[in-house]
Structure formats: C-alpha cells, structure tokens
TORTORMI-791706 format. One record per residue (C-alpha): x, y, z. Coordinates in steps of 0.2 Angstrom, whole numbers. Last residue first. Layout:
residues N
+-------+-------+-------+
|     X |     Y |     Z |
+-------+-------+-------+
|     X |     Y |     Z |
...
+-------+-------+-------+
end
This chain:
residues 111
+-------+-------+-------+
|     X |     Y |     Z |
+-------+-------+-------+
|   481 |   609 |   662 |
|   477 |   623 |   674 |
|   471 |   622 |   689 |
|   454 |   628 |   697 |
|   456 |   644 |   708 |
|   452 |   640 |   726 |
|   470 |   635 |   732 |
|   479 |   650 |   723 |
|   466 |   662 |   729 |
|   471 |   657 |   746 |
|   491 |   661 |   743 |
|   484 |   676 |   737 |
|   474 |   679 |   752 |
|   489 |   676 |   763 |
|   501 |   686 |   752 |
|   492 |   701 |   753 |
|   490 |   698 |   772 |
|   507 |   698 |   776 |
|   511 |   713 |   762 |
|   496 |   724 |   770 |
|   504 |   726 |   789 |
|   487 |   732 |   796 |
|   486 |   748 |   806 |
|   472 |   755 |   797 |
|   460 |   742 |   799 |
|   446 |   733 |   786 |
|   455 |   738 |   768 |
|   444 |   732 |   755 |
|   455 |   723 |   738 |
|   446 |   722 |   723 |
|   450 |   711 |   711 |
|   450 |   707 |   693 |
|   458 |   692 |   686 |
|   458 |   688 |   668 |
|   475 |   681 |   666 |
|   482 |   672 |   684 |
|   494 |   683 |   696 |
|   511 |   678 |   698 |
|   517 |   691 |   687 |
|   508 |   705 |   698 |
|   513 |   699 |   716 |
|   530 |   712 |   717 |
|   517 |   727 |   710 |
|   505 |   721 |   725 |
|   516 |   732 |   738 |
|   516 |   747 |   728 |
|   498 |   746 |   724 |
|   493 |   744 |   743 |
|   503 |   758 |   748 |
|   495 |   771 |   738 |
|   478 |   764 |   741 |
|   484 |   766 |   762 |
|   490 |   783 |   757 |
|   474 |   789 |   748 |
|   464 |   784 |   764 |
|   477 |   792 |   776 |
|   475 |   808 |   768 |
|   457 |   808 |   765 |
|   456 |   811 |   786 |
|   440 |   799 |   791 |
|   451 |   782 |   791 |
|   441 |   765 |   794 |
|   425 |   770 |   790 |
|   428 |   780 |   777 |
|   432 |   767 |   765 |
|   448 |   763 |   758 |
|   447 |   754 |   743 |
|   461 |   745 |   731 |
|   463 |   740 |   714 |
|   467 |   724 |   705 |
|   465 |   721 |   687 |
|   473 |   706 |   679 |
|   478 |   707 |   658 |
|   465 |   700 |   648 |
|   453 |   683 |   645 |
|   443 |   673 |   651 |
|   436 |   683 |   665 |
|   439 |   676 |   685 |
|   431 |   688 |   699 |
|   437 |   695 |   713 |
|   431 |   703 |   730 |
|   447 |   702 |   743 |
|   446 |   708 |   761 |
|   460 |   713 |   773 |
|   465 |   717 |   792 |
|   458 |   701 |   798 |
|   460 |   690 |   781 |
|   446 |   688 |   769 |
|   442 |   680 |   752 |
|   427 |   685 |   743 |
|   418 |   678 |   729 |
|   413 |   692 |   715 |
|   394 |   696 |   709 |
|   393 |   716 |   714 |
|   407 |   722 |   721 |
|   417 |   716 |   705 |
|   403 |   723 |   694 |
|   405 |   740 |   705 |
|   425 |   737 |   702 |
|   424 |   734 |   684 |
|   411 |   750 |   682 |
|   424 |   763 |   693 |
|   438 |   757 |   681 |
|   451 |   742 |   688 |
|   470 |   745 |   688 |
|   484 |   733 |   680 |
|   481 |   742 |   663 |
|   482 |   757 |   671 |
|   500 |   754 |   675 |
|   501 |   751 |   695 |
|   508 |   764 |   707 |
+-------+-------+-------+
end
C-alpha cells in the first residue's frame, strides 16, 4: 500500500476527475494533473461497473498500489493522478508502464 502522502483525498480526486487530461490504455485510464509543487498523488478507482462484489473492487485498488510503488521515484513533483480501472482481467503492471511511458512523452521537459 502507498504512504498517505503518495495517495490523493476524495477532493484531490474529484478536482483531478474534474479538469485533468486523460491518458488511456484498453484495460486502463489515467486522469492527472501537474501542480507546481509536492510529493505525486496517485490513487486508484474501481467502479462498479466493472466488478459488482466489493471484494474484487478493493482487490484490484489493492493490487494497483502495490504494483505503482516500483514507478513512484520516477514519477515527476506535483503529479496527481487517478487511475480508472476499465476490465477486470487486465494485467495492470503492462499498462501502468504504458501510460507512464506516455505521460513521459506529453509532460514538457525539464531544463
């Protein structure tokens, strides 16, 4: 599981919903925006559409902060995203690393 710090409160995901670009895979979708400043924030939802039973929803959260804890120091300052899970049977890591490796292309360099 993710520090707090690393996770995103009900009002930075609702903000992040709200006004954040969004980068997709199949079985993935990320809403993110860029702050100045602070630690990144990621957090994960599973909606009910895509597993009824609580228990596989809190699961697949479970999973997703497990798997993003090996991404966290490549991450830039000030991000915070929310990741939407589309399926169920979706291998997360692969498609983690595919929208991070997208994120990398559309975030402007630093100098």
């Amino acid at each position: 599981m993710l520090q707090k710090r690393n996770r995103n409160d009900r009002k930075k995901v609702a903000s992040v919903l709200r006004s954040g670009e969004s980068l997709k895979t199949p079985n993935l979708q990320l809403k993110f925006l860029l702050e100045t400043a602070g630690n990144p924030q990621i957090s994960f939802i599973a909606p009910k559409t895509i597993a009824k039973n609580s228990v596989k929803r809190n699961f697949l959260r479970r999973r997703g902060y497990h798997l993003i804890q090996k991404h966290l120091s490549g991450l830039p300052t000030g991000l915070r995203g929310v990741f939407i899970f589309k399926r169920t049977d979706a291998n997360i890591e692969n498609d983690i690393k595919e929208i991070f490796n997208k994120l990398n292309r559309v975030l402007p360099k630093k100098t």
